[in-house]
DRENPA-3360 file (N, C-alpha, C; in nm, 2 decimals, always signed):
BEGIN
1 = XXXXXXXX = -0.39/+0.24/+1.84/-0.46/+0.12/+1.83/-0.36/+0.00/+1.81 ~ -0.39/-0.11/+1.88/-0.26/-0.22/+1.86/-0.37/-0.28/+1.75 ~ -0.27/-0.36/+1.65/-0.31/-0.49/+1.58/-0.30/-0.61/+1.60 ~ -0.30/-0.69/+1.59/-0.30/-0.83/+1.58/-0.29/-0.89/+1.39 ~ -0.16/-0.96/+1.38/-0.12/-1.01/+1.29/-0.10/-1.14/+1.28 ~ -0.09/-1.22/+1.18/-0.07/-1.41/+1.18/-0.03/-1.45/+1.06 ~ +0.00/-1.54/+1.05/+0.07/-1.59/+0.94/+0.13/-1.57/+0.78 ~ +0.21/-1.44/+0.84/+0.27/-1.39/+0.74/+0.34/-1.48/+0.60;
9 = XXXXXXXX = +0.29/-1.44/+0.46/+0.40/-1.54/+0.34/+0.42/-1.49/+0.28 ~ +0.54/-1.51/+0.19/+0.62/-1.43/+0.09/+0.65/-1.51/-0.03 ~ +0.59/-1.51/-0.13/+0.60/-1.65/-0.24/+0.66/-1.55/-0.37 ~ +0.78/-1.54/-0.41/+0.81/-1.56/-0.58/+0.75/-1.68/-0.67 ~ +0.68/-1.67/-0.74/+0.64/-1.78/-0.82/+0.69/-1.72/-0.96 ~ +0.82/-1.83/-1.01/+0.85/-1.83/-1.14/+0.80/-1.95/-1.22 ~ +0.70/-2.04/-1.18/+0.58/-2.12/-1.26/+0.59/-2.02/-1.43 ~ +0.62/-2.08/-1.58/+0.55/-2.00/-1.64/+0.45/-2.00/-1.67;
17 = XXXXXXXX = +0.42/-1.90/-1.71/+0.30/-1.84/-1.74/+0.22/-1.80/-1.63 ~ +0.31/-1.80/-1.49/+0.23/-1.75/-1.35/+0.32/-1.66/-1.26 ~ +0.43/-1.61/-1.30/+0.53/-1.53/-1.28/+0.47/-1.39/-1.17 ~ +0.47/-1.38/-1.05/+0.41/-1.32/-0.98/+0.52/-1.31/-0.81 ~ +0.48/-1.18/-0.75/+0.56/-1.16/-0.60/+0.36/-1.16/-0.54 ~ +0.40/-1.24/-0.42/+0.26/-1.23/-0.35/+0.29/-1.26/-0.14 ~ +0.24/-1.15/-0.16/+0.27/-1.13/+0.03/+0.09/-1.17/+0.08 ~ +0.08/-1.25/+0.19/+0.00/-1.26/+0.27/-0.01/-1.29/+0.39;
25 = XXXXXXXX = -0.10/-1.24/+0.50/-0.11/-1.25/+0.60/-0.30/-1.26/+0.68 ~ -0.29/-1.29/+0.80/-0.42/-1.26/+0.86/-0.42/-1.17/+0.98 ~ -0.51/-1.10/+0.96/-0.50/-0.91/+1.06/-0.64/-0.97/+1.13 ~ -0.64/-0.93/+1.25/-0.75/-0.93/+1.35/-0.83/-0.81/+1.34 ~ -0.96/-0.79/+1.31/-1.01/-0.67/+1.27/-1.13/-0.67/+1.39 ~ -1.18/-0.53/+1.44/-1.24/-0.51/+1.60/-1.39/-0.51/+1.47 ~ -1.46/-0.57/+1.40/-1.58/-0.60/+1.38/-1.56/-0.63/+1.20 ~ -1.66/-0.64/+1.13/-1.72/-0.73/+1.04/-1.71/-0.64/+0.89;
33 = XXXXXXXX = -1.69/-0.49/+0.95/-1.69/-0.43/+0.85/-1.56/-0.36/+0.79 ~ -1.45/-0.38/+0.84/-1.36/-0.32/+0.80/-1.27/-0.44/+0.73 ~ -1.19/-0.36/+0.65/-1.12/-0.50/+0.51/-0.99/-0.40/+0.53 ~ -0.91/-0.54/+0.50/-0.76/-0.47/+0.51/-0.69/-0.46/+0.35 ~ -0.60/-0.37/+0.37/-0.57/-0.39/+0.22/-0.38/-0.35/+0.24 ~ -0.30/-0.41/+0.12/-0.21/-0.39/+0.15/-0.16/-0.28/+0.03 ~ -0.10/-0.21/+0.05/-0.08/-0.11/-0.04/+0.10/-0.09/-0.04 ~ +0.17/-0.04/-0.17/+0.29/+0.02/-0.15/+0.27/+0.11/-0.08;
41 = XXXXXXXX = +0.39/+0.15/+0.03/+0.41/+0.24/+0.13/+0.47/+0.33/+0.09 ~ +0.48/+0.49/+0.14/+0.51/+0.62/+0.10/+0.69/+0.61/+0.17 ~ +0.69/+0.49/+0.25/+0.83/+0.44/+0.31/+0.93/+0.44/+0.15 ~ +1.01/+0.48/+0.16/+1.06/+0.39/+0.06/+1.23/+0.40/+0.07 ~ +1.30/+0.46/+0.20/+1.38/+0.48/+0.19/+1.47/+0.35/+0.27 ~ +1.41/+0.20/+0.23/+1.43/+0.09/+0.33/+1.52/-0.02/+0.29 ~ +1.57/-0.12/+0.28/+1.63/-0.20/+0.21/+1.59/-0.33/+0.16 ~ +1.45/-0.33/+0.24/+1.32/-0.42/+0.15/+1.18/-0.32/+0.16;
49 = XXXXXXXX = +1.09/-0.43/+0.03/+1.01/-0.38/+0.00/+0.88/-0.34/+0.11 ~ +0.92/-0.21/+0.12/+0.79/-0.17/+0.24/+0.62/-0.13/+0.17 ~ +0.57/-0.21/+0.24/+0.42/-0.24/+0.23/+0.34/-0.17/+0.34 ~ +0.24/-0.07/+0.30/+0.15/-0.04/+0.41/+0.02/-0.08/+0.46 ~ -0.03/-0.14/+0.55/-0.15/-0.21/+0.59/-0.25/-0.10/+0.60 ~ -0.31/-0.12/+0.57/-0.45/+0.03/+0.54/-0.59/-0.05/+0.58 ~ -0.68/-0.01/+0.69/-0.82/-0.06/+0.78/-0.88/+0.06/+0.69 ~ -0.99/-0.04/+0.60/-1.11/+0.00/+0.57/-1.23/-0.02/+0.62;
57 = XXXXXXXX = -1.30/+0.07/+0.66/-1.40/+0.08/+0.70/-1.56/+0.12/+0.56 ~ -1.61/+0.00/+0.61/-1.76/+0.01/+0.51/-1.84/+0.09/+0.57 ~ -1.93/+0.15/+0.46/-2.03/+0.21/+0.54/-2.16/+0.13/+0.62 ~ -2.23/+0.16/+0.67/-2.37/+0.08/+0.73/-2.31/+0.00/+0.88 ~ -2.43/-0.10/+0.85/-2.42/-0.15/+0.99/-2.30/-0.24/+0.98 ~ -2.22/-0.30/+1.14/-2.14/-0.42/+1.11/-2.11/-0.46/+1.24 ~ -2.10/-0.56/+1.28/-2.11/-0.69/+1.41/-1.96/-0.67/+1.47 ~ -1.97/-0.58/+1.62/-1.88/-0.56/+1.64/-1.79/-0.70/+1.72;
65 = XXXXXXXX = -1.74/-0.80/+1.65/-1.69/-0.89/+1.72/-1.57/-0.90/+1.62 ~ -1.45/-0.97/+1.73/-1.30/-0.96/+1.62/-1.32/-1.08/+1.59 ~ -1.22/-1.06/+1.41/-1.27/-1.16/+1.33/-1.12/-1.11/+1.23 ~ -1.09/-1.19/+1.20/-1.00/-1.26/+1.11/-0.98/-1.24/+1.00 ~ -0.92/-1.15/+0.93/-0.95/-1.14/+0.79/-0.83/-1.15/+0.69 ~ -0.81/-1.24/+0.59/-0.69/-1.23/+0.48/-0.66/-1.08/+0.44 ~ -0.50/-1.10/+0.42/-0.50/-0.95/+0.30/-0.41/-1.01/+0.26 ~ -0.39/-0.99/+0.08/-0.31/-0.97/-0.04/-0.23/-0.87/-0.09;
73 = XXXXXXXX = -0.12/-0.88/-0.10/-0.04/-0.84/-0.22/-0.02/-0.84/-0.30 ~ -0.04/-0.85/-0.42/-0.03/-0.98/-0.55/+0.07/-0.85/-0.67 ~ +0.17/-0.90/-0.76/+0.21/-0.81/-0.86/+0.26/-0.94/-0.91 ~ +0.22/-0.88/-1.09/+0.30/-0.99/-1.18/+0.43/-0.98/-1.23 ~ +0.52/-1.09/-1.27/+0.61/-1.04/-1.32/+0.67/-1.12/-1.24 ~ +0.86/-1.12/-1.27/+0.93/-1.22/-1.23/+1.05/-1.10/-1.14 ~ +1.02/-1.10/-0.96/+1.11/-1.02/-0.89/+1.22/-1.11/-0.84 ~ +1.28/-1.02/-0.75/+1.42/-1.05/-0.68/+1.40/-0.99/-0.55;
81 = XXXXXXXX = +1.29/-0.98/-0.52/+1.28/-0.94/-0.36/+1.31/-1.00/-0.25 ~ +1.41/-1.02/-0.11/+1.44/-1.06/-0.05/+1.40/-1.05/+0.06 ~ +1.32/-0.92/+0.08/+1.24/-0.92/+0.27/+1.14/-0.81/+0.22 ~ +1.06/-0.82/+0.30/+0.94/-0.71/+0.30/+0.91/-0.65/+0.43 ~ +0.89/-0.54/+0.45/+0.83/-0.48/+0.58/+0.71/-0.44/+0.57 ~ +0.63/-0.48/+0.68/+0.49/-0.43/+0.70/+0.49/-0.33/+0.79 ~ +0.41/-0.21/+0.75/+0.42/-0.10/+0.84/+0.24/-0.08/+0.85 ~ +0.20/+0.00/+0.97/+0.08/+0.06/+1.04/+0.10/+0.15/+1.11;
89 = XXXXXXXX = -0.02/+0.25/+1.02/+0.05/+0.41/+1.13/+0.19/+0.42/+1.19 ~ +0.25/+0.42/+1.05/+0.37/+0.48/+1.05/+0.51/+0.40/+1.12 ~ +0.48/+0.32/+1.19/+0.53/+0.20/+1.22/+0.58/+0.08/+1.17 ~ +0.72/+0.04/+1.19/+0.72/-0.09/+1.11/+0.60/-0.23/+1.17 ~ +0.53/-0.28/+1.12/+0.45/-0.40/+1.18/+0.50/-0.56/+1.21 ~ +0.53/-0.54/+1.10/+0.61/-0.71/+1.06/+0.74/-0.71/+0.96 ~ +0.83/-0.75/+0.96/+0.92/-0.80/+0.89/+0.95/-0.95/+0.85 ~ +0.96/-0.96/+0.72/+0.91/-1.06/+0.69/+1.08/-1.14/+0.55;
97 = XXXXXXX = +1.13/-1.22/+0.59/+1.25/-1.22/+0.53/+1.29/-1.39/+0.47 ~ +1.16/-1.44/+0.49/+1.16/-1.56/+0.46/+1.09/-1.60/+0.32 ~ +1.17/-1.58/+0.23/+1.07/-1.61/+0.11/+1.07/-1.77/+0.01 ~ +0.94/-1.76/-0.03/+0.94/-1.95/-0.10/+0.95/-1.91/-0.23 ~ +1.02/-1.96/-0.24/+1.00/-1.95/-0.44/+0.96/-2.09/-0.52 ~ +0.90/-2.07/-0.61/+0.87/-2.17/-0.62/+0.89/-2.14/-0.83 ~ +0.98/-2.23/-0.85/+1.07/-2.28/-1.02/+0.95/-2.38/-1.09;
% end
C-alpha cells in the first residue's frame, strides 16, 4: 500500500517551562476511520531518531473517501536531536533533517 505524506516539522522547544521534541506531519488516509499515530520504532540501529507511522483502524462504519489527517510526536524534556526518520511497513518513509528550535 503506498502513502501519501505532507508537511513534515521538527520543533525543539527550549521555551521554559515548555521544554519539549515534537514531530508532525499530514498522512492521506483511504477513509474516515483510520487515525495515524506515531510511535518509537523497533529501528533503532540508525543515526537519527527513527519513528514508526502505525494506520489505525476503528471499529464500525466509516466514509470511504481520502482525507487528511494530523499525526504527533510530542516528548518532554530538553533534546539534541538532529534528524528523524519516518518509516512504514518496514520502510524508511520520510527523512526529516530540518529542525526549528525555538530559545
Amino acid at each position: 500500500m503506498s502513502i501519501q505524506t505532507k508537511n513534515w516539522t521538527v520543533q525543539i522547544d527550549r521555551m521554559p517551562g515548555a521544554t519539549s521534541f515534537r514531530v508532525s506531519g499530514t498522512i492521506t488516509v483511504a477513509n474516515s476511520g483510520i487515525t495515524p499515530r506515531l510511535v518509537p520504532s523497533q529501528v533503532q540501529d540508525t543515526p537519527f531518531l527513527p519513528l514508526e507511522l502505525v494506520l489505525e483502524a476503528a471499529d464500525g462504519v466509516s466514509l470511504p473517501a481520502l482525507k487528511d489527517k494530523v499525526v504527533e510526536y510530542k516528548i518532554p524534556g530538553n533534546h539534541d536531536i538532529t534528524s528523524v526518520g519516518i518509516f512504514y511497513n518496514g520502510g524508511l518513509l520520510h527523512y526529516i533533517d530540518e529542525i526549528l528550535i525555538t530559545d
